[in-house]
Backbone bond lengths (Angstrom), bond angles and torsions (degrees), N, CA, C in turn:
res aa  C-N    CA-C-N  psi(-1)  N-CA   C-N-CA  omega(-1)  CA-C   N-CA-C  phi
1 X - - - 1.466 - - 1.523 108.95 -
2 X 1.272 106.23 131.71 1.911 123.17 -177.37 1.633 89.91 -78.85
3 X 1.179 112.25 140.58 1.791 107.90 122.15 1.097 121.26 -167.75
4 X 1.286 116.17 138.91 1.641 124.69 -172.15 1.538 111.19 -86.72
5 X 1.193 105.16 158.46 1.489 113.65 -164.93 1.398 97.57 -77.22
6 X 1.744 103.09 141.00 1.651 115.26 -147.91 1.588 88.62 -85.36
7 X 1.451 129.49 141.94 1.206 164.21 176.40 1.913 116.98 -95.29
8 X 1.482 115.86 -16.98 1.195 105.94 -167.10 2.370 84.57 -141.69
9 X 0.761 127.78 -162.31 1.581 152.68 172.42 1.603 93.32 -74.80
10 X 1.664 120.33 140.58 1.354 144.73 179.44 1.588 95.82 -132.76
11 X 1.515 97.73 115.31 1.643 90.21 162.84 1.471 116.30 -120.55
12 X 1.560 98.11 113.45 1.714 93.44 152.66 1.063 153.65 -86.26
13 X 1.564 134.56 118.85 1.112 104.54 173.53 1.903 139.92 -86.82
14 X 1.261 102.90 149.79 1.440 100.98 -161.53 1.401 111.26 -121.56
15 X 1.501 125.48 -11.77 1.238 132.00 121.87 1.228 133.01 -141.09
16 X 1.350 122.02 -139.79 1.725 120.52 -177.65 0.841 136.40 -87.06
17 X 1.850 97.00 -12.22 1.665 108.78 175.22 1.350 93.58 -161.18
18 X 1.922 117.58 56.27 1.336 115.37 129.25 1.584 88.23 -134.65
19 X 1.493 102.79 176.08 1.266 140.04 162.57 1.595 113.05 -134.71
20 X 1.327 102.16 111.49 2.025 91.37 169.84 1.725 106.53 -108.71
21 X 1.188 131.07 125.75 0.952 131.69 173.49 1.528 133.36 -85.92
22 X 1.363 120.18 124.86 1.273 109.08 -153.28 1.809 107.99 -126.70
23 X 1.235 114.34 156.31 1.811 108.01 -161.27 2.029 97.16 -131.34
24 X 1.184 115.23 145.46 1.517 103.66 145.39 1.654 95.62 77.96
25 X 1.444 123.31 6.62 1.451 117.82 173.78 1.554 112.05 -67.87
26 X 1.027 99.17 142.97 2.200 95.51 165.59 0.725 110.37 -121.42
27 X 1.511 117.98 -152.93 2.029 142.17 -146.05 1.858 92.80 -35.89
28 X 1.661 102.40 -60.17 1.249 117.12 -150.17 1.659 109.99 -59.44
29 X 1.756 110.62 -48.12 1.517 102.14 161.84 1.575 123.96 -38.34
30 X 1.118 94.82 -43.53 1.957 112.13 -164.19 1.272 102.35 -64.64
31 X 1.160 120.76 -59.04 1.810 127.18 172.26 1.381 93.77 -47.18
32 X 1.368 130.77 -69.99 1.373 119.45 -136.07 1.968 102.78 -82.12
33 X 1.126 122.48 -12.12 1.061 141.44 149.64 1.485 133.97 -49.83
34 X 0.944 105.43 -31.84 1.948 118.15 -179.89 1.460 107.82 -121.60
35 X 1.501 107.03 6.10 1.330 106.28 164.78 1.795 109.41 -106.24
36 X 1.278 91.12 -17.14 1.837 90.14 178.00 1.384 121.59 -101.93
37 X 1.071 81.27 -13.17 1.514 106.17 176.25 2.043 126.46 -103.52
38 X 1.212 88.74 -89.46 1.580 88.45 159.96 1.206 147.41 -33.72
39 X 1.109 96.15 -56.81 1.735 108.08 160.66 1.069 135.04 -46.84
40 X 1.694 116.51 -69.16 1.104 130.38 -177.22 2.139 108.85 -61.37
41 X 1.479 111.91 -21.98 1.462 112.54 169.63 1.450 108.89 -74.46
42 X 1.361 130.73 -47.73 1.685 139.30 165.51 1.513 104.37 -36.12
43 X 1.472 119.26 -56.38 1.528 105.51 -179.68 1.576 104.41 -82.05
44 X 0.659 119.35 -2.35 1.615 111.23 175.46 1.576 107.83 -89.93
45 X 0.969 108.74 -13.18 1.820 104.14 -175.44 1.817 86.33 -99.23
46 X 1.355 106.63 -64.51 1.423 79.54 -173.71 1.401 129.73 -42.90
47 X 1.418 129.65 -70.68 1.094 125.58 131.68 1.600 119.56 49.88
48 X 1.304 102.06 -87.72 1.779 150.23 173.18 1.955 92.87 -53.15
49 X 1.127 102.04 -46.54 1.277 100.34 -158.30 1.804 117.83 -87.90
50 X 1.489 98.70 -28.75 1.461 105.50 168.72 1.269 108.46 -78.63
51 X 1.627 137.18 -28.59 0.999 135.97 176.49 1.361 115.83 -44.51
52 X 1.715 124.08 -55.48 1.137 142.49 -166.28 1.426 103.69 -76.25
53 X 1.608 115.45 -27.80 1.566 101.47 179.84 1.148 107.92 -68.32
54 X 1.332 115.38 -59.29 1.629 120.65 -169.90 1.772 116.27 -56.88
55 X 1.367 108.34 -17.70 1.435 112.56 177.39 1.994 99.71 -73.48
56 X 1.434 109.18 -40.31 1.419 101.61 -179.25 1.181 128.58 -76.79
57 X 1.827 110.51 -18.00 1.612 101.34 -152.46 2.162 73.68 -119.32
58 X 0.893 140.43 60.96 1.210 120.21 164.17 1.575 91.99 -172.65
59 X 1.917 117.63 -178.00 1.121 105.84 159.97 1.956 93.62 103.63
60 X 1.432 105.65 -151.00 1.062 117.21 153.67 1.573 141.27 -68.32
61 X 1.337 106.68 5.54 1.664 108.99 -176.78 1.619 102.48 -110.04
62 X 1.514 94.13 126.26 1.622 102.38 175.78 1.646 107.51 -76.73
63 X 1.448 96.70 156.71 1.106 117.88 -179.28 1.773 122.83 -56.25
64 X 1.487 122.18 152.18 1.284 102.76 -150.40 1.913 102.07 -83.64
65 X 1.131 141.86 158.27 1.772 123.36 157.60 1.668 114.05 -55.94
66 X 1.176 112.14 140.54 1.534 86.15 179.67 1.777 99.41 -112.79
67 X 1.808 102.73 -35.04 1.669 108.05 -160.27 1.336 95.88 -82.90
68 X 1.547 98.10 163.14 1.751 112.80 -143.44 1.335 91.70 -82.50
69 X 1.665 120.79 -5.73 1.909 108.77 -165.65 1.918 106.02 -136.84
70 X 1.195 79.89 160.59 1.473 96.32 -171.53 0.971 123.45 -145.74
71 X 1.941 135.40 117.12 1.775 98.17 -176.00 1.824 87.37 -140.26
72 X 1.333 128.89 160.25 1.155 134.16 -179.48 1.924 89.69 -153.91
73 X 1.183 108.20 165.26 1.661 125.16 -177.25 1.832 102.65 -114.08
74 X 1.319 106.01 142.98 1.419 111.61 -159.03 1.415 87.35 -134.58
75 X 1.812 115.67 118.97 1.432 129.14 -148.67 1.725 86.82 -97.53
76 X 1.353 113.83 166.32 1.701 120.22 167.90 1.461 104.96 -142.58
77 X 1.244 132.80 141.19 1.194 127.39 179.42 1.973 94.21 -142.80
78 X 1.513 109.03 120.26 1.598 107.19 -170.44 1.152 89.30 -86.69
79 X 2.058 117.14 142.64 1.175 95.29 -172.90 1.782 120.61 127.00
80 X 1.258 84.67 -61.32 1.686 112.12 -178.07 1.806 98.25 -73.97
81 X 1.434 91.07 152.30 1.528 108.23 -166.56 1.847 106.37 -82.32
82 X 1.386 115.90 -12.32 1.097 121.53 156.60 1.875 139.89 -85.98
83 X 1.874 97.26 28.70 1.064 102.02 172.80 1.960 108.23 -156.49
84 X 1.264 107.78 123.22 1.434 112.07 -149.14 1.642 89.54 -124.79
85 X 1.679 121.93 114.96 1.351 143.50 -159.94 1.587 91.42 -103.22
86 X 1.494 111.71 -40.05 1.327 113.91 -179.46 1.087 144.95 -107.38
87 X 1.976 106.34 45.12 1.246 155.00 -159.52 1.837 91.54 -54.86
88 X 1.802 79.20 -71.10 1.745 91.80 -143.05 2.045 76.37 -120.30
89 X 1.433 141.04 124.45 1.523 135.48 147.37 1.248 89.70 -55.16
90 X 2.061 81.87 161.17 1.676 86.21 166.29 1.492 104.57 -89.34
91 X 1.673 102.78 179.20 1.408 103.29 -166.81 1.699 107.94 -79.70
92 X 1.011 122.39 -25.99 1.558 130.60 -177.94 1.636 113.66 -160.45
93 X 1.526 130.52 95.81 1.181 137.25 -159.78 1.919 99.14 -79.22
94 X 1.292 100.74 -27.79 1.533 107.70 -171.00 1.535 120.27 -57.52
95 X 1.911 91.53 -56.78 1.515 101.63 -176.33 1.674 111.32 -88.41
96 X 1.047 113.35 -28.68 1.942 128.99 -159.54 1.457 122.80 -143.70
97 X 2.042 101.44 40.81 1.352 110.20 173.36 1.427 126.77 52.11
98 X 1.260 112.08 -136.67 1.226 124.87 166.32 1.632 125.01 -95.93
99 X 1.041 106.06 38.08 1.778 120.63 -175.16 1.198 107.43 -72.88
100 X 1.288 140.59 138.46 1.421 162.01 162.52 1.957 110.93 70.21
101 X 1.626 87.41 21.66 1.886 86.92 169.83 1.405 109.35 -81.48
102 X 1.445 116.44 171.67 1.645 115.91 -140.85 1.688 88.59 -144.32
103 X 1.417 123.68 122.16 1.440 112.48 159.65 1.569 112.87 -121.71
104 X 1.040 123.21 123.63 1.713 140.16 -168.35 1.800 92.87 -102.64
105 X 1.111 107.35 128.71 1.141 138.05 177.68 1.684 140.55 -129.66
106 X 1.043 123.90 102.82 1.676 125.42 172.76 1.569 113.83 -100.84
107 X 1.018 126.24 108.10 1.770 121.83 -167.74 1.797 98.37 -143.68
108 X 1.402 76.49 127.80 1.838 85.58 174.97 1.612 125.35 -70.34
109 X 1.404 118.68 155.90 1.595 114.06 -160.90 1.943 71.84 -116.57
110 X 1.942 104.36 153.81 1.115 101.30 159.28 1.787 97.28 -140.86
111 X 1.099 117.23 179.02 1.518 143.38 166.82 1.508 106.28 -13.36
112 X 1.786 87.22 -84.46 1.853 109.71 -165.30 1.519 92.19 -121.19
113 X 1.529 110.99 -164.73 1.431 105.82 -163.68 1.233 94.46 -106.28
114 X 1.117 128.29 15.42 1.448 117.74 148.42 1.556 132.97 -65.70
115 X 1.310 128.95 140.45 1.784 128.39 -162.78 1.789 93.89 -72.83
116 X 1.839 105.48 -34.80 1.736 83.65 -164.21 1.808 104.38 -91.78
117 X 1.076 129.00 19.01 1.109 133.65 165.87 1.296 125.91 -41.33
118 X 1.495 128.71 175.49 1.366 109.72 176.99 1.312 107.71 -64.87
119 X 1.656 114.91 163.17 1.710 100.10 165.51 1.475 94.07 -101.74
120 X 1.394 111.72 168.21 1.440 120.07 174.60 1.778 105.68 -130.83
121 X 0.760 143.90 11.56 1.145 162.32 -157.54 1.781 153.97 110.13
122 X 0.966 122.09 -84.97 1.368 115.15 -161.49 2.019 98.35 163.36
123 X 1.726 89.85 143.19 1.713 102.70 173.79 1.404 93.02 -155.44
124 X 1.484 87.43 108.87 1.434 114.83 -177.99 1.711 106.67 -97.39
125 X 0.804 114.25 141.81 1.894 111.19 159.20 2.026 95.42 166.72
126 X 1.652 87.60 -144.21 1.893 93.81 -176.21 1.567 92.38 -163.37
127 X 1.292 109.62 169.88 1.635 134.10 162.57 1.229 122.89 -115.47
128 X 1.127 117.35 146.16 1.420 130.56 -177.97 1.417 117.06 -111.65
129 X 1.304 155.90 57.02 1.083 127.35 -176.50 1.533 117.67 -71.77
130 X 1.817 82.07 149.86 1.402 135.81 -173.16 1.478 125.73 -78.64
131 X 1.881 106.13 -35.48 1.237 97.96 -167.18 1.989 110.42 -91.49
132 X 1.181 108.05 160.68 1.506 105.00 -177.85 1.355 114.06 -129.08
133 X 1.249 115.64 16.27 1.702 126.88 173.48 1.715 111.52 -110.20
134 X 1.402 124.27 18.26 1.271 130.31 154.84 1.716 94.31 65.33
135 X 1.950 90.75 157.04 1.294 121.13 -159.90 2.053 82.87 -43.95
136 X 1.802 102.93 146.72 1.272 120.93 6.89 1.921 102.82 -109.22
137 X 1.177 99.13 23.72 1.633 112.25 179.54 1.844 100.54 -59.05
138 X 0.808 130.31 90.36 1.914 115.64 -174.85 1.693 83.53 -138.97
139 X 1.665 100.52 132.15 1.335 130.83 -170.43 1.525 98.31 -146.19
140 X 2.188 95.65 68.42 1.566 85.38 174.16 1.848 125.38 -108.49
141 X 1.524 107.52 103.36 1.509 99.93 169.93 1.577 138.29 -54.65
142 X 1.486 107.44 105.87 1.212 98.55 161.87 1.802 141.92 -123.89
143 X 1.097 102.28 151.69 1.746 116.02 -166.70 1.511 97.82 -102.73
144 X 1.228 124.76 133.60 1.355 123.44 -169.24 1.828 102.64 -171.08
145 X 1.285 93.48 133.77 1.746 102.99 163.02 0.897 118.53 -99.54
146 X 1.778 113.68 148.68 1.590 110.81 -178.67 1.429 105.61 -124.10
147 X 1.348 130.76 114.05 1.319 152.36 162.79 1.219 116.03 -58.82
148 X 1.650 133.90 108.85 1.435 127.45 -164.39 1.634 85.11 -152.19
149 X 1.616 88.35 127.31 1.752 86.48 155.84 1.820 95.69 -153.78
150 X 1.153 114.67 122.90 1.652 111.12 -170.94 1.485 109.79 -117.59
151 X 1.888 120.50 13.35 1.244 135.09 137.05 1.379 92.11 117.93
152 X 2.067 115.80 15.84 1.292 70.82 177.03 1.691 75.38 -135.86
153 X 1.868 118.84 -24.46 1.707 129.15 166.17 1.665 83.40 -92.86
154 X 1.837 88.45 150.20 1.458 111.17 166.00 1.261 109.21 -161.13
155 X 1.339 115.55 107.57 1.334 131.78 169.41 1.481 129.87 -151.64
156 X 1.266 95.72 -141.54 1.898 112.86 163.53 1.035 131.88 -144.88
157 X 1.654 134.73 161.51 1.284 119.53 -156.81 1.681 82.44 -155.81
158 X 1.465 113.44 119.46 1.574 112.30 177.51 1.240 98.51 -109.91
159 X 1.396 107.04 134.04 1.718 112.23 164.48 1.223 121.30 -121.32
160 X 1.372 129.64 -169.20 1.571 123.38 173.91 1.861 105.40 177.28
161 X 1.270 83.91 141.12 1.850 84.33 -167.67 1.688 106.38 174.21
162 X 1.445 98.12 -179.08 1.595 92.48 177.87 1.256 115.46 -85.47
163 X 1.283 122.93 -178.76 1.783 137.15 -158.72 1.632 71.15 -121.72
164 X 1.188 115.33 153.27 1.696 123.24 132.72 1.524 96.61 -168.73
165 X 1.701 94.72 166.92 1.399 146.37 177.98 1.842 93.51 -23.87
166 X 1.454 105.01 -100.51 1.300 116.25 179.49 1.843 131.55 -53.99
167 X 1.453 101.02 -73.27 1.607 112.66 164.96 1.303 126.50 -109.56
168 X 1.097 117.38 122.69 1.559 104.35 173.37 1.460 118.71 -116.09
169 X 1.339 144.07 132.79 1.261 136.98 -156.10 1.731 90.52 -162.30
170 X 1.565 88.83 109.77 1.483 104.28 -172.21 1.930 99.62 -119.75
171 X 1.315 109.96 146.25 1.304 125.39 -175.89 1.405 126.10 -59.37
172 X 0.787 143.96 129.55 2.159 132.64 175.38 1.529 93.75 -91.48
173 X 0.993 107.73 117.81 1.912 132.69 165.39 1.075 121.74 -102.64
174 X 1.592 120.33 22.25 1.847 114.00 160.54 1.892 76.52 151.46
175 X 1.669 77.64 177.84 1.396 94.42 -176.77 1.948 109.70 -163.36
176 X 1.078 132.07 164.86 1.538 117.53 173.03 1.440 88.38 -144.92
177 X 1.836 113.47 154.19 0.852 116.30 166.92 1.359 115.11 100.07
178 X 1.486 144.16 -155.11 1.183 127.37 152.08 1.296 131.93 -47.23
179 X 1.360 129.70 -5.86 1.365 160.28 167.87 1.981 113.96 -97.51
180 X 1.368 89.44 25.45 1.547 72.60 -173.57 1.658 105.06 -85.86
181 X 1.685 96.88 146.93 1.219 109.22 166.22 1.687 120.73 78.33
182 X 1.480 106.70 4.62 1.245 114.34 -161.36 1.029 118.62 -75.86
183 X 1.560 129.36 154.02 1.005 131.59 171.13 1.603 124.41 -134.98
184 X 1.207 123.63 153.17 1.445 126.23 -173.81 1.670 108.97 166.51
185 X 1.859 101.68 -156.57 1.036 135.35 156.31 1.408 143.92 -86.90
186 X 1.407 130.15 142.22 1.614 117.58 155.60 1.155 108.35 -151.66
187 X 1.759 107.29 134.63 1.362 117.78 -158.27 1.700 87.78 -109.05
188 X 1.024 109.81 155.60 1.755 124.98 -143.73 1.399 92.93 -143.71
189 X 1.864 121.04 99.60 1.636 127.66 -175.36 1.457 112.17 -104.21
190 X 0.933 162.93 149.38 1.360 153.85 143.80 1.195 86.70 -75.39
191 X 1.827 105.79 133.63 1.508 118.65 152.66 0.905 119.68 -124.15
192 X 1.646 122.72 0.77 1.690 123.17 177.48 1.663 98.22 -148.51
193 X 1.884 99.15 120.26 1.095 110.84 164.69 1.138 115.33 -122.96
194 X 1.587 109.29 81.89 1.648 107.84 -172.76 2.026 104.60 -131.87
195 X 1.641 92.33 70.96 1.727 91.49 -176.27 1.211 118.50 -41.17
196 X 1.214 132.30 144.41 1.702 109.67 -7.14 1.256 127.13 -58.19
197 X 1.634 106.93 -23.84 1.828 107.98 179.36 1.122 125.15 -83.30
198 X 1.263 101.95 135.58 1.834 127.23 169.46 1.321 110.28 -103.76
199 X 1.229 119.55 128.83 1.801 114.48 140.55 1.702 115.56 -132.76
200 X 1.491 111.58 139.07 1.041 129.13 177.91 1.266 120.48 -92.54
201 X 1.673 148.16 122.36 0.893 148.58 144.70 1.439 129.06 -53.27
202 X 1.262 133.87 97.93 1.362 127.43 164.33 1.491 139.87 -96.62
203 X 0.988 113.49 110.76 1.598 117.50 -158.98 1.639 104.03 -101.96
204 X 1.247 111.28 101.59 1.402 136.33 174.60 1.591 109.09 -69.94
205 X 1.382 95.52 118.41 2.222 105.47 168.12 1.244 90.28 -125.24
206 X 1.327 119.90 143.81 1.615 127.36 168.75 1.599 97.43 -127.08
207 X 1.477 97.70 137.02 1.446 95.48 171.83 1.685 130.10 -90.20
């Protein structure tokens, strides 16, 4: 800390209801000033400031994801009370197919593509299809959350994108949690087509 020898009146205060006013002080005011003063506010902010780290990075907040990939298997069972075909009818099957039918869905995510695997959560959301010129034209949007906690990330991962036939590779549009804010890809495989069972492979890139 600079300070040049004061040129005009310095007022300190020294309590709440005095003021002594002081003129013509040097070096030695200035030192003894930013030591009673200054200082003791510098450790007080820091202080202030480790407090708030350790309140964010410990505690109840999971740890952040850091590596760019992720993949867990997302089970289907037709049938099961966690998948509802007869969400949304379509609006007119006669003139515009299957246009604006709705499927709501809750389906558990596990480990490997095995059903008794660990589970790791849940992918909740629904589809909408889009297309109105009947199978095999299907333009189905879906919005869906993905619930993951594998004990050591715990969050969410929202995506949204098209359904199709062969590949499907739908966008990540936010995330909370160890997933916060995330953004990327997920490419969406069928690896079991054995009706009633489905399982889906999803292979997570975050950018």
């Amino acid at each position: 800390m600079h300070c040049q020898r004061a040129s005009f009146p310095v007022y300190a205060l020294v309590s709440p209801s005095s003021v002594v006013s002081v003129s013509g002080m040097g070096e030695a005011l200035c030192v003894g000033l930013a030591r009673k003063v200054l200082i003791p506010c510098i450790v007080a902010i820091l202080v202030s400031v480790q407090a708030v780290q350790a309140n964010t990075s410990g505690g109840d907040h999971p740890s952040m994801f850091k590596p760019r990939n992720l993949q867990y298997y997302v089970q289907l069972r037709v049938g099961d009370p966690g998948l509802s075909a007869s969400f949304i009818p379509p609006i007119n099957t006669t003139f515009s197919a299957g246009f604006g039918a709705g499927t709501l869905f809750a389906l558990n995510i596990t480990e490997t593509v095995s059903r008794s695997s660990k589970q790791l959560g849940a992918v909740r959301g629904y589809t909408v299809q889009t297309g109105y010129l009947g199978f095999p034209d299907s333009w189905l949007l879906e919005t869906a959350m993905i619930i993951y906690n594998d004990g050591v990330y715990n969050g969410t991962i929202q995506i949204q994108g098209l359904v199709q036939q062969q590949l499907t590779e739908v966008a990540i549009v936010g995330g909370s949690g160890s997933f916060r804010g995330a953004r990327g890809i997920v490419v969406v495989t069928l690896v079991v087509d054995q009706l009633p069972l489905r399982t889906f492979r999803h292979d997570v890139t975050f950018f």
